[in-house]
VOMAR-302615 format. One record per residue (C-alpha): residue in one letter; x negated, y, z. Coordinates in steps of 0.5 Angstrom, whole numbers, plus 2048, in hexadecimal, padded with zeros to 3 digits. Each point is the difference from the previous one (the first is absolute). Example, Ala and Ser with C-alpha at 12.3 -4.5 7.8 and 13.67 -1.06 7.14 Angstrom:
A7E77F7810S7FE8077FE
REM end
This chain:
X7428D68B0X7FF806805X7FF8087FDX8047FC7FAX8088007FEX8027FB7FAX8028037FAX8027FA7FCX7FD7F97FDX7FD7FD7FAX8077FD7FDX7FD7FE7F9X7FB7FF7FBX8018037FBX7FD7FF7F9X7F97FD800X7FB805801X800800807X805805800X8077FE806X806804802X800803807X808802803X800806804X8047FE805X801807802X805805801X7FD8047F9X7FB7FD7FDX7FE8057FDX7FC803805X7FB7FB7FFX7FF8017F9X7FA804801X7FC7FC804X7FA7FD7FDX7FE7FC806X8047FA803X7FF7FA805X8017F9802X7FF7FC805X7FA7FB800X7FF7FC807X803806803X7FB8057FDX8038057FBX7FD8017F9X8008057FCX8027FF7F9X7FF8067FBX8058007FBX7FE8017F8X8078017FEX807800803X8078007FBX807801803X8057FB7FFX807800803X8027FE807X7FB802803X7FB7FC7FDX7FA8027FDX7FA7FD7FBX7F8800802X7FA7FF7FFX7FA7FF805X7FA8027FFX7FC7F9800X8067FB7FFX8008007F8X8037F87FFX8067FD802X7FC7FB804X7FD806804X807804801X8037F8802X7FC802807X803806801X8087FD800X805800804X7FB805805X803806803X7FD8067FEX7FE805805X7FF809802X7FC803805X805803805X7FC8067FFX8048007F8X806802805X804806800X800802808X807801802X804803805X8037FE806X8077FE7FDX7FD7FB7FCX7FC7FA7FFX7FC7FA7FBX8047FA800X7FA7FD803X7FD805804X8057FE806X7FF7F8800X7FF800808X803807802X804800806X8078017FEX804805805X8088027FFX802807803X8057FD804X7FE7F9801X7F8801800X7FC7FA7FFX8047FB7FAX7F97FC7FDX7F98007FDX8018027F9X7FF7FA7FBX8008037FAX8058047FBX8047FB7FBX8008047F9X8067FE7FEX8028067FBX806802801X7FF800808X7F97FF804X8017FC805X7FB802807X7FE7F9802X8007FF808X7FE7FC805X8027FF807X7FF7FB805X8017FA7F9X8058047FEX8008047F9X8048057FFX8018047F9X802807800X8018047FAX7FC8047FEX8048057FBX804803807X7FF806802X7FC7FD805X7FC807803X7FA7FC7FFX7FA803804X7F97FC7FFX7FA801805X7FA7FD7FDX7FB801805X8057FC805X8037FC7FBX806801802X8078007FBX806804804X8078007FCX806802802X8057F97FEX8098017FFX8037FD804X8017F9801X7FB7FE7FCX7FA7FD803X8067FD805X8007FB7FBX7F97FE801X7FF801807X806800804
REM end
């Protein structure tokens, strides 16, 4: 959905009163428990959700309850829906980093090899995120904990990081 990003997904109901267990899947969830506002897609449409009440389990996991969903029939609509935020919710950041999402299509240039791929996407991995590329039917995956020297220009949609030695060789020889 344009002007949004996925925060996570209904997963589960929880007990009978229309209450569901969302899972933040986010580097700190804890940042979005303050909002009181949520939306899921509809036929592409994004409607809000107010939020009643929100209890912090564990492991990113998080139970609430909906303004207007108060049974179990009516929270069964809602699971295994992604849960969105406006971009505007997003902190901006500076030119040496990125959302994982915000890159899908950007223009990946090496320092020294120039163009290499589109930007598919970022495999959170957790121990090594892995940037997803794409050149000519080709995919690529470069690490993202490397010391990369990242530098993003949204308004060209450009990704320049500087790659080791021999490694997008193993892609694009």
């Amino acid at each position: 959905m344009e002007g949004y990003f996925q925060i996570g997904h209904i997963a589960k109901l929880h007990g009978f009163k229309g209450e569901v267990s969302l899972f933040l899947d986010v580097t700190q969830p804890e940042e979005y428990y303050q909002h009181r506002t949520i939306f899921i897609s509809h036929d592409g449409i994004a409607t809000p959700f107010l939020i009643e009440s929100l209890k912090p389990m564990n492991k990113g996991f998080v139970v609430i309850k909906l303004d207007g969903i108060n049974n179990e029939s009516e929270a069964k609509s809602l699971l295994h829906q992604a849960v969105f935020m406006p971009d505007a919710h997003l902190p901006e950041l500076d030119e040496h980093s990125f959302y994982d999402h915000e890159i899908e299509g950007y223009k990946v240039f090496d320092t020294e090899r120039g163009f290499i791929g589109l930007a598919v996407g970022v495999i959170d991995h957790p121990s090594n995120p892995l940037l997803q590329l794409e050149k000519e039917g080709i995919e690529g995956l470069i690490p993202l904990n490397l010391d990369l020297q990242k530098k993003v220009d949204r308004k060209e949609r450009t990704l320049t990081i500087t790659c080791p030695p021999g490694l997008l060789e193993v892609y694009f020889s």
